[in-house]
Every structure is written in structure tokens, then in C-alpha cells.
C-alpha positions in Angstrom: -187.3 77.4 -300.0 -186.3 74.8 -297.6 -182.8 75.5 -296.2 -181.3 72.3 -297.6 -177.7 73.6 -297.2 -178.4 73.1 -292.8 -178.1 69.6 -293.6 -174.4 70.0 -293.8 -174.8 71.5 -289.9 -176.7 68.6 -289.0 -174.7 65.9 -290.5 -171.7 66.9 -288.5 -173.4 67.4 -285.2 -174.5 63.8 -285.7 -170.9 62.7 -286.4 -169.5 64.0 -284.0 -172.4 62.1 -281.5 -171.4 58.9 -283.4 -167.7 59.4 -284.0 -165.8 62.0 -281.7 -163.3 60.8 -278.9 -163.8 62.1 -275.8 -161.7 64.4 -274.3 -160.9 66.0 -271.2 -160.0 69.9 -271.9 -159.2 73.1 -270.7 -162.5 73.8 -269.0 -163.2 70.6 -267.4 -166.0 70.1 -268.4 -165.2 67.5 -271.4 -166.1 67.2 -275.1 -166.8 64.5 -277.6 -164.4 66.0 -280.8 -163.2 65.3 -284.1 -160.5 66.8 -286.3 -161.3 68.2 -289.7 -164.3 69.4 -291.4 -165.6 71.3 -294.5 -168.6 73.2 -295.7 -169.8 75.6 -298.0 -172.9 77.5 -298.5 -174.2 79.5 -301.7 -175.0 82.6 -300.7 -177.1 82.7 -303.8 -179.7 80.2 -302.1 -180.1 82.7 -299.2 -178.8 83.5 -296.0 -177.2 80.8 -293.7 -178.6 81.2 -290.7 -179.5 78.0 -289.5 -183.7 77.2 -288.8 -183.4 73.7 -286.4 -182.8 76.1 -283.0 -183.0 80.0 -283.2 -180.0 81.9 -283.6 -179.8 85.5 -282.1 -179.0 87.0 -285.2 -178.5 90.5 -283.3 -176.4 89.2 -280.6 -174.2 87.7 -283.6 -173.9 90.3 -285.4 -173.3 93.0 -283.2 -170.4 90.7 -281.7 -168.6 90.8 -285.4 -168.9 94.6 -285.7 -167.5 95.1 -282.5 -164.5 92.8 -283.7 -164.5 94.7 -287.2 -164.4 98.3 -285.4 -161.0 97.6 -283.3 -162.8 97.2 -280.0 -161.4 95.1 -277.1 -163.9 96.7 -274.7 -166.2 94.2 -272.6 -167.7 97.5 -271.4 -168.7 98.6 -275.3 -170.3 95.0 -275.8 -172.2 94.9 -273.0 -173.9 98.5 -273.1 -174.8 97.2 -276.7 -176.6 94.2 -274.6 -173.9 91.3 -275.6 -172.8 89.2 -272.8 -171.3 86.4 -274.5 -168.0 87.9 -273.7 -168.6 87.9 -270.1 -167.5 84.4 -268.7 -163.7 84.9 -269.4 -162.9 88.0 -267.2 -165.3 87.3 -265.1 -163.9 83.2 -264.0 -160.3 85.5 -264.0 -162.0 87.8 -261.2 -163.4 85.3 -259.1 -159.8 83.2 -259.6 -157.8 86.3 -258.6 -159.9 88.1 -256.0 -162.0 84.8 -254.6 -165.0 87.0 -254.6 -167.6 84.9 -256.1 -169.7 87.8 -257.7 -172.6 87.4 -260.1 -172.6 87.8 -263.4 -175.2 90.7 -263.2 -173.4 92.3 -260.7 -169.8 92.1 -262.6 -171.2 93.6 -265.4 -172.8 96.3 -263.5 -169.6 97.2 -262.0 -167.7 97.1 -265.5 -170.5 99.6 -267.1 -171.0 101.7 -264.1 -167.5 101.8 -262.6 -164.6 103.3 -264.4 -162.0 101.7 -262.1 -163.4 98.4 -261.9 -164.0 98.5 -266.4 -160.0 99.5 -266.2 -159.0 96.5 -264.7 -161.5 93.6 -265.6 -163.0 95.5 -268.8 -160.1 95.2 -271.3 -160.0 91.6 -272.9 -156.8 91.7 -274.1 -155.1 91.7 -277.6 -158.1 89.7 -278.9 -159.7 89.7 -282.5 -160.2 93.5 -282.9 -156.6 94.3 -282.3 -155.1 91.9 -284.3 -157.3 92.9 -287.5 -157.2 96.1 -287.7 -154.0 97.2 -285.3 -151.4 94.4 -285.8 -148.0 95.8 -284.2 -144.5 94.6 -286.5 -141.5 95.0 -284.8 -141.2 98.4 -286.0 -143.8 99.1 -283.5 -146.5 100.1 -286.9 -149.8 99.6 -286.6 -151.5 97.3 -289.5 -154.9 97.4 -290.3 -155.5 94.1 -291.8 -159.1 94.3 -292.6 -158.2 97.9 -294.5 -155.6 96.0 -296.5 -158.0 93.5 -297.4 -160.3 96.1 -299.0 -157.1 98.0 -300.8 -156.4 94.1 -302.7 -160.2 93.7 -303.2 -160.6 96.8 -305.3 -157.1 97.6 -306.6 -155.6 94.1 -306.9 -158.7 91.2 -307.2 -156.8 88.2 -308.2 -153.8 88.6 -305.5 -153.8 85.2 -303.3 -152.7 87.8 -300.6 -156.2 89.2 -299.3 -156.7 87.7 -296.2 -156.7 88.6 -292.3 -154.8 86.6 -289.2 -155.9 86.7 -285.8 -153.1 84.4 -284.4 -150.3 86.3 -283.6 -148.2 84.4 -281.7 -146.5 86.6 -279.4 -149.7 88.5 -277.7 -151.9 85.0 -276.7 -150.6 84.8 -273.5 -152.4 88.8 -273.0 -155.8 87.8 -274.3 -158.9 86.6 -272.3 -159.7 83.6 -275.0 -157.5 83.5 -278.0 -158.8 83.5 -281.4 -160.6 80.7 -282.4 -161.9 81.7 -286.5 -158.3 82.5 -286.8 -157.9 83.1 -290.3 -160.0 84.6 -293.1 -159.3 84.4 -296.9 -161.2 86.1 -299.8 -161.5 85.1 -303.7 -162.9 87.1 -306.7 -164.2 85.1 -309.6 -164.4 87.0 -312.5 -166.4 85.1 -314.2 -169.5 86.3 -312.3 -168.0 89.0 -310.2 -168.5 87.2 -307.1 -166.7 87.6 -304.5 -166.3 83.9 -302.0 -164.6 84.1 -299.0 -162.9 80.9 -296.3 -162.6 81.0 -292.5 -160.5 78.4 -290.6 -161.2 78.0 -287.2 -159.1 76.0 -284.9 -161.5 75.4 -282.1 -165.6 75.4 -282.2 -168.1 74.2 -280.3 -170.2 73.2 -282.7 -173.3 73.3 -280.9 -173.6 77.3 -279.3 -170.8 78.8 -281.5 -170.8 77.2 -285.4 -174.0 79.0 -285.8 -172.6 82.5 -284.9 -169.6 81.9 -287.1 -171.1 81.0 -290.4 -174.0 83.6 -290.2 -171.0 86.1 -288.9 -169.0 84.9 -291.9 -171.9 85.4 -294.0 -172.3 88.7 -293.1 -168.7 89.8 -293.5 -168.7 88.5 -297.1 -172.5 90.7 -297.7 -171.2 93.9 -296.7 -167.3 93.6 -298.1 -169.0 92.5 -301.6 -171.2 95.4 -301.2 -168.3 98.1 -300.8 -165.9 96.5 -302.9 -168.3 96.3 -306.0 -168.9 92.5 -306.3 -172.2 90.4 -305.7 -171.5 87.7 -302.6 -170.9 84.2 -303.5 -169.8 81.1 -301.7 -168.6 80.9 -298.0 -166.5 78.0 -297.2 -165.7 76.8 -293.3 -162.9 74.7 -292.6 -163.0 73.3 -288.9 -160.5 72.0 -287.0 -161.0 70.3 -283.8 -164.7 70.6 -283.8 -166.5 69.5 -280.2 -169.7 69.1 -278.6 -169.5 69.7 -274.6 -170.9 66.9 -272.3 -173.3 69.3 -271.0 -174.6 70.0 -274.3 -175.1 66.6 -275.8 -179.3 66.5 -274.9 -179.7 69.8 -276.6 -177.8 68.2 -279.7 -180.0 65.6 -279.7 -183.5 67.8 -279.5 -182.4 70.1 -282.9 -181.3 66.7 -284.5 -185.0 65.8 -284.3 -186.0 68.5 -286.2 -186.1 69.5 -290.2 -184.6 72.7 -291.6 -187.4 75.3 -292.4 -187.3 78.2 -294.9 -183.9 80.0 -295.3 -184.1 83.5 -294.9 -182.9 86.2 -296.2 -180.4 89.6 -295.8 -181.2 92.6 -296.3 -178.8 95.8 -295.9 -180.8 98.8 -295.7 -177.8 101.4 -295.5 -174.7 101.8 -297.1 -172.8 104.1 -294.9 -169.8 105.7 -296.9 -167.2 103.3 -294.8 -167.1 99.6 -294.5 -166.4 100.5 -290.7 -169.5 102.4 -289.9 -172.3 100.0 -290.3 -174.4 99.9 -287.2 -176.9 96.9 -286.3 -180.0 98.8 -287.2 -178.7 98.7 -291.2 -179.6 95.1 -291.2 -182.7 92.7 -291.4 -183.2 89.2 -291.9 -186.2 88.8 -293.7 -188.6 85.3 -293.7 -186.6 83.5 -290.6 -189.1 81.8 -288.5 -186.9 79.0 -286.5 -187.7 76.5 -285.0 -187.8 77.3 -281.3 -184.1 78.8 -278.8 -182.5 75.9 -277.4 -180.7 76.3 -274.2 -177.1 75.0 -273.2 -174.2 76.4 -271.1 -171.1 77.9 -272.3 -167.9 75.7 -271.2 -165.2 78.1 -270.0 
């Protein structure tokens, strides 16, 4: 079946080409951005991972299970052979020390040298803390993503089962704050489903939307599948949604091309914990993309 549903990608990639104001931001590098978007995507229909560029489904999803587990470890990531976390310590390195290392060779040290991980390896108070070990002023620990299980189960149609990642008194400690900065979740009872929201506040639509709907996807799979409930609908709500300047011919390459076959998941384990899935307990089944296209991260 022809993944219909990417159209929805597409058509806001092409409005922000046609519609976003350019600005100068943080990184310097500049963006064309607009404010405010919406989709949704059935999980019924298959698995949104989007066909007009390959995704790196593995590199996406072992990002969100290092999030899920607690982890603020750059070290953890990249022995697990994800880099994408790399370019924020790293520019802070170079900007402190004026040492203009390689990436290869930062992320040799952080792996190999225990010294070097304890300084530059710890990204801060970033998503992992903030879901599962929120501090209240009673110096507590939350786990959010915990809590959310408890409601799913015990209390379905609560309006309470959701997750923040913005915790306003910790961004000034983290390497990037959060940008999918809130998650929501809704069972229907009518059909057992269970549909979940994400808001982000900041998304460059081009390298990073992909990641966060197939991540969001795959958050919704495995909650449905240890709360009792089949997945349903996933709904995004973008704020200021960008395209770099340095990314605007590769935006124009996948807009020439049609959305294949949507694939499928398949989770071949159910460990006995939400929290103890591995990478190795899932497979997309039937995605044959069209071909990777290349762009730099902005940082």
C-alpha cells in the first residue's frame, strides 16, 4: 500500500519552501520557518516511516530507548554506534579549550578515556532525566514515563497521562534543550486503542521530523503493547518548524519523489518491563526507500 499519509510530510516541506520567513538563529547558519503545524497518522495503515529519503530506523530508535532508559550518557550512545548527539559537546569543547579536535577523535577519547567521558560525556539534564527522574523541590525523584503506565492501566480516561521534558529551572545545565517537549496519551474505548500527541517547539523538518514521528510511533507500539491496548492514531503538533539554508537542495531532491510502500513493525519480544526492550526486539518489515539523502546538522 502506497504510504499516502507522507504526503502530509511533503506538503509542509513544500510550505515552508514557499511560505517560511527567513531567519537568522542560534546557529548561524539560518532557516526559512513557519509557526504551527498539525498531522496525524493511523497507525492502522502501517508504520510511518517516511519512503521519499531513507530513514535510519536503528539510529532512531536506539536514540528513544536511550532517552526512555534515564540515560544522559554520550559515552552509552555512541558505543551503541549513535553519533547524532555528538555536535553539542563537542562545538562546547572546541569553544572552551580552542582545540579544534575531530569528531572521530572526540568520540574516541569520550569512549576510551574515563576522565575525558567525565567532563565532555554527560549532556546535561536532557530528556532522560526529566522523564524518568524529575526532582520537586522536595528533592524526590519522579519517573514520569512510570506514572504514565500506572494511569494507562489503572486510570485510562484521566486527561493526566502525559510526560514534560521542559523543566524550566535545569535548561541552562543541558547540552540542547528539549525540543518534542511534551507527550500526551488517549484511550478510546470504543476500540481499545490507545492514540497518543507530541508537541515539539523546534524541528528541523528536513533531518529531524522523520526521527520524531517514526520515534513517536514507536513509543505508542510498545506502551499499547504493555498496557493492553492495540495502537491507534499519533498526532504531531509543530511549533516553529524550519528548514536550514544548507539543506534547502536536499528538500528539493525528496520533493521530486513519490511515497512508496509503507512498511510495517514488528516487535518480536516482549520483555517483562516496558524499560527493557533492546534494538534487536524490533524489525520493520517491507521498507524499501527511496535512496539516504545527505545534509548537515545546524548546531
Amino acid at each position: 500500500m502506497i504510504f499516502d499519509e507522507e504526503l502530509k510530510y511533503l506538503s509542509l516541506l513544500d510550505k515552508i519552501l514557499s511560505q517560511g520567513d527567513f531567519r537568522n538563529d542560534r546557529t548561524s547558519v539560518g532557516a526559512y520557518s513557519i509557526f504551527g503545524h498539525e498531522m496525524r497518522f493511523n497507525l492502522n495503515n502501517g508504520f510511518p516511516l517516511f519512503t521519499t529519503k531513507k530513514v535510519l530506523w536503528k539510529t532512531a530508535f536506539k536514540e528513544i530507548l536511550w532517552m526512555i532508559s534515564g540515560s544522559t550518557s554520550l559515552r552509552e550512545l555512541l558505543k551503541d554506534g549513535v553519533k547524532i548527539w555528538t555536535d553539542w559537546p563537542l562545538k562546547q569543547y572546541r569553544a572552551q579549550t580552542g582545540h579544534n579536535i575531530s569528531q572521530s577523535d572526540f568520540e574516541r577519547l569520550i569512549i576510551d578515556d574515563d576522565a575525558f567521558n567525565l567532563k565532555w560525556g554527560d549532556l546535561g539534564p536532557i530528556y532522560g532525566k526529566q522523564w524518568r527522574k524529575w526532582v520537586d523541590r522536595d528533592g524526590n525523584e519522579i519517573d514520569q514515563i512510570q506514572n504514565v503506565i500506572d494511569l494507562l492501566i489503572n486510570n485510562p480516561s484521566s486527561r493526566r497521562i502525559l510526560w514534560e521534558g521542559w523543566n524550566v529551572g535545569e535548561i541552562d545545565k543541558m547540552a540542547l534543550p528539549p525540543c518534542h517537549k511534551h507527550y500526551q496519551f488517549f484511550v478510546n474505548k470504543s476500540n481499545n486503542s490507545l492514540n497518543s500527541a507530541m508537541i515539539q517547539r523546534s524541528v528541523d523538518c528536513f533531518l529531524g521530523l522523520p526521527f520524531n514521528i517514526a520515534n513517536l510511533a514507536l513509543i505508542t507500539h510498545m506502551l499499547a503493547l504493555h498496557t493492553g491496548y492495540v495502537p491507534g492514531e499519533i498526532v504531531w503538533y509543530g511549533l516553529d518548524c524550519h528548514i536550514y539554508k544548507n539543506a534547502l537542495d536536499a528538500v528539493k531532491e525528496q520533493l521530486k519523489r513519490k511515497p512508496l510502500d509503507i512498511p510495517e513493525l514488528l516487535i518480536k519480544n516482549k520483555p517483562n518491563s516496558f524499560f527493557e526492550h533492546k534494538i534487536d526486539d524490533f524489525e520493520i518489515v517491507g521498507y524499501n526507500p527511496h535512496p539516504f539523502i545527505k545534509a548537515e546538522v545546524a548546531v
